[in-house]
C-alpha positions in Angstrom: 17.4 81.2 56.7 19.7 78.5 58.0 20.1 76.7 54.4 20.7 79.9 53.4 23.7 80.7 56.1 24.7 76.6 55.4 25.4 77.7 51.7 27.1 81.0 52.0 29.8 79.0 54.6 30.0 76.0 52.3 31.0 78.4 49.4 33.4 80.6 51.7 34.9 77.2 52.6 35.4 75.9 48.5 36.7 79.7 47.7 39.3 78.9 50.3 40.0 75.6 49.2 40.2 76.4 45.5 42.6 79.2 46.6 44.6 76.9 48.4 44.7 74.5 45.9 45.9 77.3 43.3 48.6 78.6 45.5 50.1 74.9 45.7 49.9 74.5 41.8 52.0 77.6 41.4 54.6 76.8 43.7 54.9 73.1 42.0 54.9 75.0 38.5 57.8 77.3 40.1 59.5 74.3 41.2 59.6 72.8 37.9 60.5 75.7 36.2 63.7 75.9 38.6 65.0 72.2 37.7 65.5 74.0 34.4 62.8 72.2 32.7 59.3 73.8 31.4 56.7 74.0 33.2 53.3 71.8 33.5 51.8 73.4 30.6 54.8 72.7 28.6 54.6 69.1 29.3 50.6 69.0 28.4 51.4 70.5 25.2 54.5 68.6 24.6 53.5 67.6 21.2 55.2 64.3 21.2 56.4 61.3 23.0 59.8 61.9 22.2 59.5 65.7 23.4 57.8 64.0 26.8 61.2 62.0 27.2 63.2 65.1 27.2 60.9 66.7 29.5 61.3 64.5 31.8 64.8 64.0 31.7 65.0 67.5 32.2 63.2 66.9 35.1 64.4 64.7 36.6 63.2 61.9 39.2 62.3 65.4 41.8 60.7 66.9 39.3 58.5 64.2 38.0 57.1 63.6 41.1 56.3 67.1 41.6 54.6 66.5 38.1 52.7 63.7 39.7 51.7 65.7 42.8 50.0 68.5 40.7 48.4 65.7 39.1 46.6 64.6 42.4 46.5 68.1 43.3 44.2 68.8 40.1 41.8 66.0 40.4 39.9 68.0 43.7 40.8 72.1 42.2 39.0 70.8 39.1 36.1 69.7 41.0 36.0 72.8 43.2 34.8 74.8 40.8 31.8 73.3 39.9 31.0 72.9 43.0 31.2 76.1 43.9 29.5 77.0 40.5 26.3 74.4 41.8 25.9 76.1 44.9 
């Protein structure tokens, strides 16, 4: 009964987390939307090194470190799931 009351908070806890984690993307997203750029997706699917370059300068210094941020943000949201998918 105790593993079983271990797991339920361990998933509680990674729900939380992974909803944190989302909340923080979206405001970044938001952010870069606002520096008149497009957004993270935008820059994944940019197509092109030359269409990366005009992202970025769109950008601008702020906004590619918010671009880098999300990036670090990322690496522990994509392993929430599973996680919480293992459990």
């Amino acid at each position: 009964m105790a593993a079983l009351e271990s797991r339920k908070r361990l998933l509680i806890g990674l729900g939380i987390a992974m909803a944190a984690f989302y909340v923080v993307l979206i405001v970044i997203d938001q952010s870069l939307k606002d520096t008149g750029g497009p957004s993270i997706l935008g820059l994944e699917f940019a197509g092109s090194a030359s269409r990366v370059e005009e992202i970025f300068a769109e950008w601008g210094a702020h906004g590619r470190d918010l671009a880098r941020l999300s990036l670090w943000i990322d690496f522990p949201f994509l392993g929430d799931g599973p996680l919480a998918a293992d459990i």
